[in-house]
C-alpha positions as CSV (number, residue, x, y, z in Angstrom):
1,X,0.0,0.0,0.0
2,X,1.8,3.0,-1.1
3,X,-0.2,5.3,-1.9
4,X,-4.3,5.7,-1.5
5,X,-5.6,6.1,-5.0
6,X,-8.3,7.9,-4.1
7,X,-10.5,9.2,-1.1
8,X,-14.2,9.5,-0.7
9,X,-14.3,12.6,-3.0
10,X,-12.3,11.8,-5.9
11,X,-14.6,10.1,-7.8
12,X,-15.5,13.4,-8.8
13,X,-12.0,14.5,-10.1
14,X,-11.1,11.4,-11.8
15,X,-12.2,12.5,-15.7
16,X,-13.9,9.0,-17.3
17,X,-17.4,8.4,-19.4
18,X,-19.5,10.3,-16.7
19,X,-17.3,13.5,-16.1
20,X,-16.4,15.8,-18.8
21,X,-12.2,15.0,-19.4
22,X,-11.2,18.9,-18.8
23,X,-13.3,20.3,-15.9
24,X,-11.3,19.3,-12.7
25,X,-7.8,20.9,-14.0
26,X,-7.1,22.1,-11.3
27,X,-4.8,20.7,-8.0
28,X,-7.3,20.8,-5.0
29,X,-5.3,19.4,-2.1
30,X,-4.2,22.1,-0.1
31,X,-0.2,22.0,0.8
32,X,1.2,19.7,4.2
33,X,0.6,22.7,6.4
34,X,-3.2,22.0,6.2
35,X,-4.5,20.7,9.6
36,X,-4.8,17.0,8.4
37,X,-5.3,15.4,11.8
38,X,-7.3,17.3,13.4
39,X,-9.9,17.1,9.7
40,X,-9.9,13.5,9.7
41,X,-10.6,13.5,13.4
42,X,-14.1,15.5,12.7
43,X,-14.8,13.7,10.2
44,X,-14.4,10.6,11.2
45,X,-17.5,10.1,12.7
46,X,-19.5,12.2,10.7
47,X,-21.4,11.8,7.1
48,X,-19.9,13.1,4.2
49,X,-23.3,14.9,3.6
50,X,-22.0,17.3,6.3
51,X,-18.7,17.8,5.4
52,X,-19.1,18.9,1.6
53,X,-17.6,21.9,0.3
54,X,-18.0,25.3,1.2
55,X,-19.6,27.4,-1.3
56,X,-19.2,30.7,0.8
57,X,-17.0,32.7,3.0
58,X,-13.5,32.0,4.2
59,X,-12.7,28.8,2.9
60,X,-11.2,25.4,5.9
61,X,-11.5,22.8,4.4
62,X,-9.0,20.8,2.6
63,X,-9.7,21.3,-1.1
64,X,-10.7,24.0,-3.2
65,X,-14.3,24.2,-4.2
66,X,-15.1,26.5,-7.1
67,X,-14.6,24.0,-9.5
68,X,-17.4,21.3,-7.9
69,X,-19.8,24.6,-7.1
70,X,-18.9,26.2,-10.8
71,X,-19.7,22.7,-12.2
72,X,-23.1,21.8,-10.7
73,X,-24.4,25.2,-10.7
74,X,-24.1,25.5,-6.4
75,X,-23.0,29.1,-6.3
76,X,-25.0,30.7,-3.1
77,X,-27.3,34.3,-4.2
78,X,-25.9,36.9,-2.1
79,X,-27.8,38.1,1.1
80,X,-29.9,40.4,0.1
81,X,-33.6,41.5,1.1
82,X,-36.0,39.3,-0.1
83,X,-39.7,40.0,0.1
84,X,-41.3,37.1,-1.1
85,X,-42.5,34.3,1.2
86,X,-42.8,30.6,0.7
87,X,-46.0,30.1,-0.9
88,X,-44.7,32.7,-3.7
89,X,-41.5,31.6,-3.8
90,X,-43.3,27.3,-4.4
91,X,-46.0,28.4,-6.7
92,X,-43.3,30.1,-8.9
93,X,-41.3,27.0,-9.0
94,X,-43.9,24.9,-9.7
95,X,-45.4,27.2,-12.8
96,X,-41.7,27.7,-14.0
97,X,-41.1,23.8,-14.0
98,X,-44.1,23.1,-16.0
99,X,-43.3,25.1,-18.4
100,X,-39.3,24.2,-18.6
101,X,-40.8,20.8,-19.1
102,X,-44.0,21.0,-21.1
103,X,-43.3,18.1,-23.3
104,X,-41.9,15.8,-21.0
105,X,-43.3,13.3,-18.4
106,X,-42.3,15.0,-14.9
107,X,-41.7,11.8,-12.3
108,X,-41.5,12.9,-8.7
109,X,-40.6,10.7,-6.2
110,X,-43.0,11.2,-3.3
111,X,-41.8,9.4,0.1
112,X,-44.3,10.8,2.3
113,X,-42.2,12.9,4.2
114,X,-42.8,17.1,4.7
115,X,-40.7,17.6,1.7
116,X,-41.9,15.6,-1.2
117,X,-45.5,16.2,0.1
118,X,-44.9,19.8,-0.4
119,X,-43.7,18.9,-4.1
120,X,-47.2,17.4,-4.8
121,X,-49.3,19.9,-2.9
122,X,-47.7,22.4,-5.3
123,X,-48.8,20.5,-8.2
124,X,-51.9,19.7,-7.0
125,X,-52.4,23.8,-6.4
126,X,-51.2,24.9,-9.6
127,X,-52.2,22.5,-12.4
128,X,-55.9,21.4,-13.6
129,X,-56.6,18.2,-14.5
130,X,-55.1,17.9,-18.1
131,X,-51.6,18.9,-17.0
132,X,-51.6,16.3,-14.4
133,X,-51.6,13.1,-17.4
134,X,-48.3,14.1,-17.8
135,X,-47.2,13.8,-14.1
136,X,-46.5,10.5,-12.6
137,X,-45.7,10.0,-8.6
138,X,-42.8,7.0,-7.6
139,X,-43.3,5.8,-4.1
140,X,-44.0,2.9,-2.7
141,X,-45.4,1.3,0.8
142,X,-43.0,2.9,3.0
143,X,-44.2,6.2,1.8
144,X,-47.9,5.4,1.8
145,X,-47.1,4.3,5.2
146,X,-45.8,7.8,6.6
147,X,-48.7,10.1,5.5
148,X,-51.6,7.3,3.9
149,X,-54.4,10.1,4.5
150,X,-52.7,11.9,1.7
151,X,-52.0,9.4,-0.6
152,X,-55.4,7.8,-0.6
153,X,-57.1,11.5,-0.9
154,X,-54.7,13.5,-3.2
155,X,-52.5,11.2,-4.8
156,X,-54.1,8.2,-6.2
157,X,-57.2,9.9,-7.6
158,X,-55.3,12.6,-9.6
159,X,-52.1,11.1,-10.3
160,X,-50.8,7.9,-11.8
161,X,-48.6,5.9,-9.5
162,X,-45.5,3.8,-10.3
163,X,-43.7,1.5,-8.1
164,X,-40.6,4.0,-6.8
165,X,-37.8,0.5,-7.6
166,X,-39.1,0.7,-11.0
167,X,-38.6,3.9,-11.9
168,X,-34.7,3.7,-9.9
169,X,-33.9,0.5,-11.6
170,X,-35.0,2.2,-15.4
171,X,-32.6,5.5,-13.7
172,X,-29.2,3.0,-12.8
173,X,-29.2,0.7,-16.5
174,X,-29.7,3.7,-18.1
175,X,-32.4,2.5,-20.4
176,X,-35.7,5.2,-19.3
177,X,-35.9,7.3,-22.9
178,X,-34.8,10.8,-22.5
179,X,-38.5,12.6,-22.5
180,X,-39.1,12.6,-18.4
181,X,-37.7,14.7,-16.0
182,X,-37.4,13.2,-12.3
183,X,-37.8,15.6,-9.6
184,X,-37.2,15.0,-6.1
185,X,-37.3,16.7,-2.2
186,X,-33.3,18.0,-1.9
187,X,-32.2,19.5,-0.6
188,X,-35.0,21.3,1.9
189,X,-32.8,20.0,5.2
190,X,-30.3,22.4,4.2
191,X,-32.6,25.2,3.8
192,X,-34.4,24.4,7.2
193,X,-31.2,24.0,9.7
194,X,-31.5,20.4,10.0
195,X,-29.5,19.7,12.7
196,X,-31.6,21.8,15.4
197,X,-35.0,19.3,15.2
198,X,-32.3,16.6,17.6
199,X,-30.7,17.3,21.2
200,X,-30.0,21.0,20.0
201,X,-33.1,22.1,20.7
202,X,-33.7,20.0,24.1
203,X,-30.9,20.8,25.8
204,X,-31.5,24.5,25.3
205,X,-28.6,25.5,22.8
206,X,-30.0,27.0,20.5
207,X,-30.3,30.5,21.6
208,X,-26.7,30.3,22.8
209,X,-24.1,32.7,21.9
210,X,-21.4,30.8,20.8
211,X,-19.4,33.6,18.5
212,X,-18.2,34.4,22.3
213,X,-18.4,31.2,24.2
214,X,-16.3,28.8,22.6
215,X,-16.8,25.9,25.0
216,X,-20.5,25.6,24.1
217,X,-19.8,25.0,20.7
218,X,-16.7,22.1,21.4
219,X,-18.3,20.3,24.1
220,X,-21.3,19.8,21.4
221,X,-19.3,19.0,18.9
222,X,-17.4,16.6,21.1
223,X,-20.0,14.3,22.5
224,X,-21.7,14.7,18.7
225,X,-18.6,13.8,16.8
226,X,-17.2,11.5,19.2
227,X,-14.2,14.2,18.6
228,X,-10.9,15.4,20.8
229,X,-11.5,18.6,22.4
230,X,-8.2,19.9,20.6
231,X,-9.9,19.0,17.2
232,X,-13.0,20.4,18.1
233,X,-11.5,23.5,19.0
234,X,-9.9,23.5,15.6
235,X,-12.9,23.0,14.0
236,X,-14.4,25.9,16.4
237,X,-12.3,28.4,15.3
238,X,-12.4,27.4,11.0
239,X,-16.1,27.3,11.7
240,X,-15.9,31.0,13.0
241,X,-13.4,32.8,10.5
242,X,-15.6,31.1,7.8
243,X,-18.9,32.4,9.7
244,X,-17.0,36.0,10.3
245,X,-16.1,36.2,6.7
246,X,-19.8,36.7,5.6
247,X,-20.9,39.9,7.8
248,X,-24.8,38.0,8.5
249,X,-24.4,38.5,11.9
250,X,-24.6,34.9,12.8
251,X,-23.8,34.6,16.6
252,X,-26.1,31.7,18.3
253,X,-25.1,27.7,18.2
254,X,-28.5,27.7,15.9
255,X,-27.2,30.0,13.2
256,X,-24.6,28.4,13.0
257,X,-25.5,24.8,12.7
258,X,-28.2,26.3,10.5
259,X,-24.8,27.8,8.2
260,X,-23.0,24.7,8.1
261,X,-25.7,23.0,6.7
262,X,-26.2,25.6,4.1
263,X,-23.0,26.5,3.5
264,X,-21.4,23.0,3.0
265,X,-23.6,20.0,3.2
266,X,-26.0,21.2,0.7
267,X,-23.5,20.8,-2.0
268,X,-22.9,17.0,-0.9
269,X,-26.6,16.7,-1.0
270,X,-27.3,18.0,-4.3
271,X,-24.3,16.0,-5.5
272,X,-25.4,12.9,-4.1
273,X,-28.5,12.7,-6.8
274,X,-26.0,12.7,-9.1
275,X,-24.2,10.4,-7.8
276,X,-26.3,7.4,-6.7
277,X,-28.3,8.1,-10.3
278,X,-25.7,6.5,-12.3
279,X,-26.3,8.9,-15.2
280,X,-23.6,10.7,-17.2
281,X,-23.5,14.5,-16.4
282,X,-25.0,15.8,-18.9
283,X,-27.6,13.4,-18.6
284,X,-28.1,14.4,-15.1
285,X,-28.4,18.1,-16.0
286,X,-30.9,17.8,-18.2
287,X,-33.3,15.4,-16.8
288,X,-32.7,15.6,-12.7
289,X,-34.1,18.6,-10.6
290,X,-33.9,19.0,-7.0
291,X,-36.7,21.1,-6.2
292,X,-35.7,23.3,-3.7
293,X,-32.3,24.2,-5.6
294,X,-33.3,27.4,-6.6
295,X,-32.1,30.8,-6.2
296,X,-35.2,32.2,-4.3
297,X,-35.5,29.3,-2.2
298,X,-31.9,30.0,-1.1
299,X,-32.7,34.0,-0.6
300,X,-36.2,33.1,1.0
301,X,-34.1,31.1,3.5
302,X,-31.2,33.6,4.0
303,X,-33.6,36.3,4.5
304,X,-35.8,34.1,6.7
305,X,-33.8,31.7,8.7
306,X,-33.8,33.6,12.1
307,X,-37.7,33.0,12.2
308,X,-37.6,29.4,11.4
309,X,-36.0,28.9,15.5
310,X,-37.9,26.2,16.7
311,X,-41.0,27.2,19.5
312,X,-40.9,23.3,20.1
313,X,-39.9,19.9,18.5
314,X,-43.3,19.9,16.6
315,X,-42.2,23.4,14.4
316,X,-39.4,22.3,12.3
317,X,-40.7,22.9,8.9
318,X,-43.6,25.0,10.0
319,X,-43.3,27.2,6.7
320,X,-43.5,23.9,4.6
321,X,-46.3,22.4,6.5
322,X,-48.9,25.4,6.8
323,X,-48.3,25.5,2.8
324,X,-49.4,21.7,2.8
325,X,-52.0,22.5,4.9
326,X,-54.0,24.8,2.9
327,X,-54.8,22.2,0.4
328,X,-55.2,19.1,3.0
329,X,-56.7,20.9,6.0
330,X,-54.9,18.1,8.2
331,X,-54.6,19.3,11.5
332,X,-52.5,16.5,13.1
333,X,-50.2,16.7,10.2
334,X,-49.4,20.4,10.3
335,X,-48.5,20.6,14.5
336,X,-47.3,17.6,15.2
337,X,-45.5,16.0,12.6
338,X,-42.1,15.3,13.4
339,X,-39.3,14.2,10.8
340,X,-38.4,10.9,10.3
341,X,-36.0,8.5,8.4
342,X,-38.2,7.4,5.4
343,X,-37.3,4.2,4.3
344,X,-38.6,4.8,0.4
345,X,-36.0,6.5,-0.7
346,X,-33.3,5.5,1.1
347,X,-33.2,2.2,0.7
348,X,-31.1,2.4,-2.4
349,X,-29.6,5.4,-2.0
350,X,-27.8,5.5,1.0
351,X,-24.2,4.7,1.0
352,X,-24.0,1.5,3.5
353,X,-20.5,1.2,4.7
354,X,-19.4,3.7,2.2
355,X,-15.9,3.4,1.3
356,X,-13.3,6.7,2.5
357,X,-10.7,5.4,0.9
358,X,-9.2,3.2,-1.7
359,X,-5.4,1.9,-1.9
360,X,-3.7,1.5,-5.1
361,X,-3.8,-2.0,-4.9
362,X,-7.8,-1.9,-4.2
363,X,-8.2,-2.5,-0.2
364,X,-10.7,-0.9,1.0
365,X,-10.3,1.8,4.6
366,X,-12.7,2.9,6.3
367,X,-12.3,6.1,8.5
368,X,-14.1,4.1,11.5
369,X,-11.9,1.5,11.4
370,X,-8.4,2.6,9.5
371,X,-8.4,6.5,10.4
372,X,-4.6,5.9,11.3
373,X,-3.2,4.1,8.0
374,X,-5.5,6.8,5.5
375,X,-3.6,9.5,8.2
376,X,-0.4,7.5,7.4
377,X,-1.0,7.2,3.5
378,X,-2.8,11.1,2.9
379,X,0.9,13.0,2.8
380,X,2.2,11.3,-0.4
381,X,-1.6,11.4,-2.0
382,X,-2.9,14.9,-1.6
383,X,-1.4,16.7,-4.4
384,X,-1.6,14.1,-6.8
């Protein structure tokens, strides 16, 4: 083992049939001074979803990023004033999509969670009957499961329904016809500061001031991460230069986990539909849209993120609900649904025992499990 061929990133720098040959030119790997240690020591324990790259502000992590953020159209609208609110900003999306795709059968994958139900509720509100032939929802049981009242009363009588493994199989052999567009809920967690629905929230750390009180922020990240404190601290203090760099004013352990979802793991969200599709990228672009990857949902968040604090563990997604609720009425659904893992779409989709590392002779590493030999390997492989 000489040398790791590559980590769990490079699959998007290695040019082949799926990536254009000339786009990742560029070297990435920042030089030895870079805090490698105390990096793979946060990261270790944590998904690559959250790590990403950053795609604003004073960059700390260990590659650059404009190529990735250049490439799949991630650059974040600057913070501005933005007037409109969230039923604007969805009923826009929804009329612009129709008529992007007109002539093309528009799959979404419903899986019964606050996001994708949003997706149909917008349809629902902004088509008539006619436009809806060309509209076809991909779920299955799991998501009929997590919200059957709407399924059985706004789904199945005015949309046709395919079996969500059909539709994915067609996606990875490649052999759906290129007249459909597939449309799914990504990446609305990054919008919505994620992270606070869990023990944030309970043990009363939201409010916090953290842009003064490092320790708050490090022994959270420590009992999260599973961490050292010196490596939180490091990741404390990248966090805040990064934070500092943008002038929002973000102060309180809620902005800032709110940031770091927005900021970084929304590119390795949006990337991960590419990824897990199978489809070349020019394929991708042209037939895969993530519905809340838009500029105004990014400015509509931005401009709107300090009222989204949650009152309880009942109000994450409060904006997306009420908007679901003035089609369904559901009262149940719009105060006390909570979010939850839904099985539909992850079952194929998440990266079981994902790989962080390859050798050059093909061994597999695992940060979990082999965080000291890819630590031992990285120095001869990061600028190659």
């Amino acid at each position: 083992m000489s040398e790791l061929a590559h980590n769990t990133e490079r699959w998007l720098l290695e040019p082949g049939p799926r990536i254009p040959n000339n786009w990742a030119s560029e070297k990435i790997f920042k030089d030895s001074s870079y805090e490698w240690k105390h990096y793979i020591e946060c990261r270790r324990l944590i998904s690559s979803c959250q790590c990403g790259y950053q795609r604003a502000g004073k960059p700390y992590l260990p590659w650059k990023s404009n190529t990735v953020i250049d490439m799949f159209d991630l650059a974040m609208p600057q913070p501005c004033s933005f007037k409109k609110n969230l039923q604007e900003v969805t009923n826009e999306r929804c009329t612009d999509l129709l008529k992007q795709y007109k002539d093309r059968t528009i799959y979404v994958q419903w899986s019964g969670g606050t996001d994708s139900t949003l997706i149909v509720a917008a349809l629902l509100k902004n088509t008539c009957i006619s436009d809806r032939k060309k509209i076809v929802i991909a779920c299955n049981k799991d998501s009929v499961f997590e919200y059957p009242f709407f399924y059985f009363k706004f789904i199945e009588p005015n949309f046709e329904v395919i079996e969500l493994e059909t539709l994915q199989r067609e996606i990875f052999t490649q052999t759906k016809k290129n007249n459909y567009v597939i449309v799914d809920g990504f990446p609305a967690d990054q919008l919505l500061r994620f992270q606070e629905k869990h023990d944030l929230f309970r043990k009363g750390l939201t409010g916090v001031d953290v842009s003064k009180n490092s320790d708050t922020f490090i022994d959270y990240y420590v009992s999260t991460s599973g961490c050292s404190r010196d490596a939180a601290a490091w990741k404390y203090q990248a966090v805040k230069s990064n934070i500092d760099s943008m002038h929002m004013g973000l102060t309180t352990m809620g902005q800032w986990l709110w940031w770091n979802f927005f900021n970084s793991s929304y590119v390795m969200i949006r990337l991960r539909s590419f990824y897990k599709s199978n489809m070349t990228y020019s394929t991708f672009k042209d037939s895969w849209v993530n519905w809340y990857h838009t500029p105004n949902y990014q400015s509509w968040a931005i401009a709107n993120h300090e009222e989204m604090l949650l009152e309880d563990i009942y109000s994450y997604k409060s904006p997306l609900k009420n908007y679901i609720y003035e089609l369904t009425n559901d009262e149940w659904y719009c105060h006390f649904k909570q979010k939850s893992t839904t099985l539909s779409l992850y079952n194929q989709w998440t990266m079981h025992n994902q790989v962080d590392a390859l050798t050059s002779d093909g061994i597999k590493l695992y940060l979990k499990t082999d965080r000291e030999t890819i630590l031992e390997l990285l120095p001869d492989h990061k600028n190659q």
